[in-house]
N, C-alpha and C positions, 0 to 999 in steps of 0.2 A: 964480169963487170956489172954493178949495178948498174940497173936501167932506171935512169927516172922515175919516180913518180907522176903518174899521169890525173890531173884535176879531176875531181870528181865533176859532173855536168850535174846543175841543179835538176834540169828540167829531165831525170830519169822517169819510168813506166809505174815506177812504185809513186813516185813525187805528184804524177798525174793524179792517180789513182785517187791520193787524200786532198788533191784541188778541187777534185768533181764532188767527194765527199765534204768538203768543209762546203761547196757553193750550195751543195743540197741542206745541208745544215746551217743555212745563213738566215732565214728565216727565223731560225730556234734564238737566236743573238739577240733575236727581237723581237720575244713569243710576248704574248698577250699576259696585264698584268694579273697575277693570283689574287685571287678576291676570298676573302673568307668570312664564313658566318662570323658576329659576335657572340659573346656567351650570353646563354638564354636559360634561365631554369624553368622555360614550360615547355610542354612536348606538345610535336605537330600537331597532335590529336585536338590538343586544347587551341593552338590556332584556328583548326578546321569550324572548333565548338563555336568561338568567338566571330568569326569571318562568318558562319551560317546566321546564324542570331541576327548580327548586324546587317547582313544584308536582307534579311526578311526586310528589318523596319525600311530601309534604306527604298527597297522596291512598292512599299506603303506611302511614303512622303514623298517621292521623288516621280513627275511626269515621263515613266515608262515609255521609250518609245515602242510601239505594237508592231511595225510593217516588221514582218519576215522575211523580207529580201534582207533591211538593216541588220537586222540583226543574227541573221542568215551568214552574214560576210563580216559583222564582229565576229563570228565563233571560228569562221573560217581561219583571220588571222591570225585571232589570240590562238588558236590550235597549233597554228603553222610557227609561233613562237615559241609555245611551249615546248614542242618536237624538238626544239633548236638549245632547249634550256640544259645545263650542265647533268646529266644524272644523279652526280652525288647529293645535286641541292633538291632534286624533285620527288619528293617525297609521294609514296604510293596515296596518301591519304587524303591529300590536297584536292580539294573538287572546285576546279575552275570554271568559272561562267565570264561572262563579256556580255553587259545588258547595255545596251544603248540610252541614255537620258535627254530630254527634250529642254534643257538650258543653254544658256547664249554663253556662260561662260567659259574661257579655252581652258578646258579641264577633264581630268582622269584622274582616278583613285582605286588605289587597290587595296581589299579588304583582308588583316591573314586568312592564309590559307586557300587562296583562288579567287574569289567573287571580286571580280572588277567594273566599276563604272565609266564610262566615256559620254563626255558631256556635248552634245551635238557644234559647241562653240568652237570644239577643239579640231572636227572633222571640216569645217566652216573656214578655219584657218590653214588648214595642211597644204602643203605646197602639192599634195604626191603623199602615196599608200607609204613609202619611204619615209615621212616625217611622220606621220603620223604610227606608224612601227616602234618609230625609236621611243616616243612617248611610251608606249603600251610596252615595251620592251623594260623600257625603266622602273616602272610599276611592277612589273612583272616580277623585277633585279628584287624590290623590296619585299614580294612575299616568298622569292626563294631562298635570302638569306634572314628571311623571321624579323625585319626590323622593329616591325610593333610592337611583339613580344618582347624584342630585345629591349625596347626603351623601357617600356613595364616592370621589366627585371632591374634595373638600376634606379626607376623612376622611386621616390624619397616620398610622394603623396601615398598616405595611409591606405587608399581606395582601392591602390595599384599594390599595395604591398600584402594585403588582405587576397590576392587573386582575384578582386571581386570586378573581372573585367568584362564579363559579358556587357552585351549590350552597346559598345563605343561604333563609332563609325567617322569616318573621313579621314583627312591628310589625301590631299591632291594635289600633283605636281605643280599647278597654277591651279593655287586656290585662291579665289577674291576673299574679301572678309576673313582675314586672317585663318585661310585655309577651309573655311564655313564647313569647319565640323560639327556635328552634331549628335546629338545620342539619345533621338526619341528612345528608341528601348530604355536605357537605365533609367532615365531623366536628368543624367550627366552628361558634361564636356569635357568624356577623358579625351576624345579625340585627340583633340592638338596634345597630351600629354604622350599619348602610345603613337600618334604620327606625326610631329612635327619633328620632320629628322635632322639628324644633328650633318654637320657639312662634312665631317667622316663619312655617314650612313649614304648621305647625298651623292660623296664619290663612288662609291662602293658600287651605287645602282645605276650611275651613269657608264661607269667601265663596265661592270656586269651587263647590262643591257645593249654596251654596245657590242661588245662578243656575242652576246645572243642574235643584235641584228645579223652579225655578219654569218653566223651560221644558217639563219634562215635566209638568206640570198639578198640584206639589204647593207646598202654603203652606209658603215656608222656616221660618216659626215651629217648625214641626213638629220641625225639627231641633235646635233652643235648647232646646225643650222635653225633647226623649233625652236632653240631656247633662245638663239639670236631674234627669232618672231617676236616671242613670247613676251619680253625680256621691252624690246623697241613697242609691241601694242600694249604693254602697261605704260609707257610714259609717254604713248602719243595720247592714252585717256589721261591725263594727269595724274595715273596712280588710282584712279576708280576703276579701274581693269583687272585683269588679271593680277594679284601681285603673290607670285607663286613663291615669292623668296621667304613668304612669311612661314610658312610649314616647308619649302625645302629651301634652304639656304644654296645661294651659289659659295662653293669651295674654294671658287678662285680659280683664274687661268680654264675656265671650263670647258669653251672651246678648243683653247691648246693641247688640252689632255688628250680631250676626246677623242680630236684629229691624228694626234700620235698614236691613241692608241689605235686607230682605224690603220695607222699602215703599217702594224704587226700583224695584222690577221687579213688572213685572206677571204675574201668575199665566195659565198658560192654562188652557185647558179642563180641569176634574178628568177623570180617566181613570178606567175603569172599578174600582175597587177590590171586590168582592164576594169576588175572590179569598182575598184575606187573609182574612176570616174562616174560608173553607172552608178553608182549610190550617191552621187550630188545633186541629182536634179530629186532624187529621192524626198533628201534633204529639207529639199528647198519649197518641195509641195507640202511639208509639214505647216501645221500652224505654227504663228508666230514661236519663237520659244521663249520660256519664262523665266525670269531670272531668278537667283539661287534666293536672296532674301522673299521672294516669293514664294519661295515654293519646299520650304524646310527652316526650320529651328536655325538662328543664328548660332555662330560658338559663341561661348560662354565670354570671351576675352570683347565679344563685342556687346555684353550686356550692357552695360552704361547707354549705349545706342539703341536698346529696346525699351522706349520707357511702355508703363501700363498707365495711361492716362495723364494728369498733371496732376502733380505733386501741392496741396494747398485747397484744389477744390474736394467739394461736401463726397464724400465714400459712403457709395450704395451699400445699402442694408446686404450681408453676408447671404446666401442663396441656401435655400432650406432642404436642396439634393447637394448631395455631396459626391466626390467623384475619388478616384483611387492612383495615388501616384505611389512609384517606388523609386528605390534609390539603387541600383542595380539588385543586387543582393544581400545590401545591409539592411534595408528597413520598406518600408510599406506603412502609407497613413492614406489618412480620408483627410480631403479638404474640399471647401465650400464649391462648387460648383461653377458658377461666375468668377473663382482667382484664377490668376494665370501664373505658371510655372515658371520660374527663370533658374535654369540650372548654371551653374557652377565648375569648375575643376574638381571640388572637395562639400558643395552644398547646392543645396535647393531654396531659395527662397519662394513663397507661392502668396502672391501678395491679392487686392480687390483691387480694380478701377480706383485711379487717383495716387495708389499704393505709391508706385515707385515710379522715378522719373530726374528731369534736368529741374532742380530749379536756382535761378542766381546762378547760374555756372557750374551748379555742383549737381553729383548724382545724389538724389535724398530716398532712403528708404524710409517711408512715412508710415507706414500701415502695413502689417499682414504678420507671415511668419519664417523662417527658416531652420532648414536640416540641416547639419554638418557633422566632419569630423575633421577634430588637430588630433596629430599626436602627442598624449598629453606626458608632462613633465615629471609625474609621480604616478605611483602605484596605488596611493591615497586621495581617494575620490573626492573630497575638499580641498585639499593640495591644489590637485590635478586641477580642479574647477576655479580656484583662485590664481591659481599662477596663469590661467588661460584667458582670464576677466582681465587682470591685470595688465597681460599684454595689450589685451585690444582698449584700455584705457590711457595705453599709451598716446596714441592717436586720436586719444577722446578726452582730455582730461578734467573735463566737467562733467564726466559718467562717476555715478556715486551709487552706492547702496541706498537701498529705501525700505530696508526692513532688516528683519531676522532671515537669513536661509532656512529651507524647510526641509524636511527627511521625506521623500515624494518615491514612486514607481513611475520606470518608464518599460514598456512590456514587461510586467514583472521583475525586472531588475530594479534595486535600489540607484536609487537618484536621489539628486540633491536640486531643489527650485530656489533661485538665487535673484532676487528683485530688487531693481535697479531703477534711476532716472536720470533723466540727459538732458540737456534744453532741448527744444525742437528744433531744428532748421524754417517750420511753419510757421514760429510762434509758442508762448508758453513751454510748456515742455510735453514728455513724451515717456509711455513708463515701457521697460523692457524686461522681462522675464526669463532667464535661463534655464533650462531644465538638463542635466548633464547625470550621463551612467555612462560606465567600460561597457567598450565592446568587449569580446569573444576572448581578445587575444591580452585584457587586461593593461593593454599598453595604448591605448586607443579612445579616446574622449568621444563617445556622439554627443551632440548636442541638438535640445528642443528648442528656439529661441523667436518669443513674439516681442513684438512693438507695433506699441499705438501711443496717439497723442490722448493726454492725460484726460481730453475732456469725450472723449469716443470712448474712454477703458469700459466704460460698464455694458456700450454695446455691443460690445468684441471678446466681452468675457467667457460667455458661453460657448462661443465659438472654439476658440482659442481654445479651453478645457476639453471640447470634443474632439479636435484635433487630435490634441495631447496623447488621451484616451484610447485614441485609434492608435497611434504606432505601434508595428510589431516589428523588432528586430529580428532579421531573417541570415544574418551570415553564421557561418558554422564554423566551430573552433579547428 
């Protein structure tokens, strides 16, 4: 006689077996998201090269803070981060520093390749060595997946596409002044170009960072929570605050991420914090601290806010020592002693007292000189010069020729000097002179370009020609 079949019992030894296995594997359901470098065509090396340079100048203009205890217990954390940092992104060649800065504003910046700053504002606001983690974790996120570099590699400015990036410095997660980068070294503001990161690059380094908290023993909460600080003390200043979103954009949903991603990954041991308390009264026995427009070069985006005197009054006789600026690694000139430098994205204007400025609502470049490069439209250096005049008499269009073009040198390359007049924004009018030759790479317009008002030319003349006379182009093919 058959015998029934007897029901199989779900709940068998083998059935256990792959419950205890699926419960230990339930974590993995909800592992932590993958974060990957973007493409970069420079190598770590050349980060390290870039991030050393800029942090010389950076440690030159910026109020250093000196106590060893501070900066004793930066090194400690930023170390105890690093440790925590993925290997495959930590490259052997990276040499990281954590220098302390004596600014009010709540801010950190990381420079490629390791050298970080921390702005005493930012330690000023931290709730707990936990929020103040995440910040520096985040930073952290951006020079182990190369984002400066990355931006560089895609970035479309000539300057950046030349490699000629030594020298840049800034991109702070709460940077006031639109990220108040700056780049004493070149006498550019690639800055906000190689670090104002895009709201991709911004996720990238808030996940990133916050897997790195949780491996060095801090709750990523901590870090959603800074930006909720962050975020509320720029709009209890009206926006004169912090306003970090201008070089790191929020992505959206920032905290929600963040938080989710905090309950994939498991927290390790908390690490000894005691520290962070002790370094607050540290803090607090510093002298006042200085703020950023005080104490370093504006970015360039806020030049219209630097004027050099008023626009209209009489311009001091040109100064008879001269002093030596450069333009990263495209060019090198002598200009008058008494002008002041106002760099650019892609130029230098170096104007005298009076030069440049607000006037009637408008920003007027009245006097002086400037460096630049477009990239230019032709291979043919008159082409290239005319199609370039052209465009910017787009927005100018009572700019007219006021002569014949001339067949001139600029460092021994052929140039073309190209003389023009405008009406003035002062009054009467105002004559401007072009001077234009390829760079290196043939496809690349420099330009010499002075203006002065028509009744100052004969005293600006000499100048301006010794200027000229000075540049030496310095980038290599």
């Amino acid at each position: 006689m058959n015998r029934p079949s007897r029901q199989r019992d779900f709940w068998t030894p083998r059935a256990a077996a792959l419950a205890v296995i699926v419960c230990l594997l339930a974590p993995g359901l909800f592992a932590q998201t993958p974060v990957k470098p973007p493409k970069n065509k420079y190598t770590p090396q050349q980060d390290v090269e870039l991030g050393r340079e800029a942090a010389a100048e950076v440690r030159k203009q910026y109020p250093v803070i000196q106590d060893e205890r501070i900066a004793r217990y930066l090194a400690t954390l930023g170390d105890r981060l690093v440790k925590a940092a993925p290997p495959e992104l930590d490259e052997r060649v990276y040499e990281y520093s954590f220098t302390p800065v004596n600014l009010k504003e709540i801010n950190a910046f990381a420079l490629p390749g390791g050298p970080m700053f921390v702005h005493r504002g930012l330690v000023d606001v931290a709730a707990d060595e936990a929020a103040l983690a995440g910040v520096m974790a985040h930073e952290l996120a951006h020079v182990l997946l190369r984002h400066g570099t990355a931006n560089a590699s895609k970035a479309q400015n000539p300057w950046l596409q030349l490699g000629q990036i030594a020298g840049i410095i800034g991109g702070a997660v709460v940077g006031g002044a639109k990220g108040e980068a700056i780049a004493q070294g070149s006498q550019f503001g690639l800055g906000t170009l190689l670090l104002k990161y895009s709201r991709e690059f911004e996720k990238q380094a808030d996940l990133l960072g916050a897997q790195i908290m949780a491996r060095a023993g801090y709750d990523p909460r901590a870090l959603a929570l800074m930006f909720e600080t962050i975020e509320r003390t720029s709009k209890n200043t009206g926006g004169s605050g912090p306003q970090w979103m201008s070089s790191h954009p929020n992505p959206g949903n920032r905290t929600q991420y963040i938080n989710t991603e905090a309950d994939a990954l498991t927290v390790a041991p908390a690490p000894d914090t005691s520290g962070f308390e002790a370094i607050k009264p540290m803090f607090a026995a510093l002298p006042p601290p200085k703020p950023m427009r005080g104490a370093a070069r504006v970015d360039a985006a806020d030049e219209a806010a630097t004027p050099v005197g008023v626009p209209g009054r009489p311009l001091p006789p040109p100064s008879t020592q001269y002093r030596d600026i450069s333009g990263g690694r495209i060019f090198q000139a002598s200009v008058p002693a008494n002008w002041t430098a106002l760099p650019s994205n892609s130029s230098i204007k170096v104007v005298p007292e009076n030069g440049y400025g607000q006037l009637n609502g408008q920003t007027v470049f009245a006097c002086g000189v400037e460096f630049g490069v477009v990239r230019a439209a032709s291979r043919d250096l008159a082409e290239a010069t005319d199609a370039w005049v052209s465009a910017a008499a787009q927005g100018n269009p009572d700019l007219q020729l006021a002569g014949t073009r001339q067949a001139t040198r600029i460092s021994g390359r052929s140039a073309i000097a190209t003389p023009l007049l405008n009406p003035s924004p002062l009054g009467g009018r105002e004559r401007i002179t072009v001077y234009s030759t390829f760079l290196a790479d043939g496809a690349t317009l420099f330009y010499y370009l002075t203006v002065v008002p028509e009744q100052d030319a004969s005293t600006f003349e000499a100048v301006f020609r010794r200027v000229g006379e000075s540049i030496r182009l310095t980038e290599v093919r």
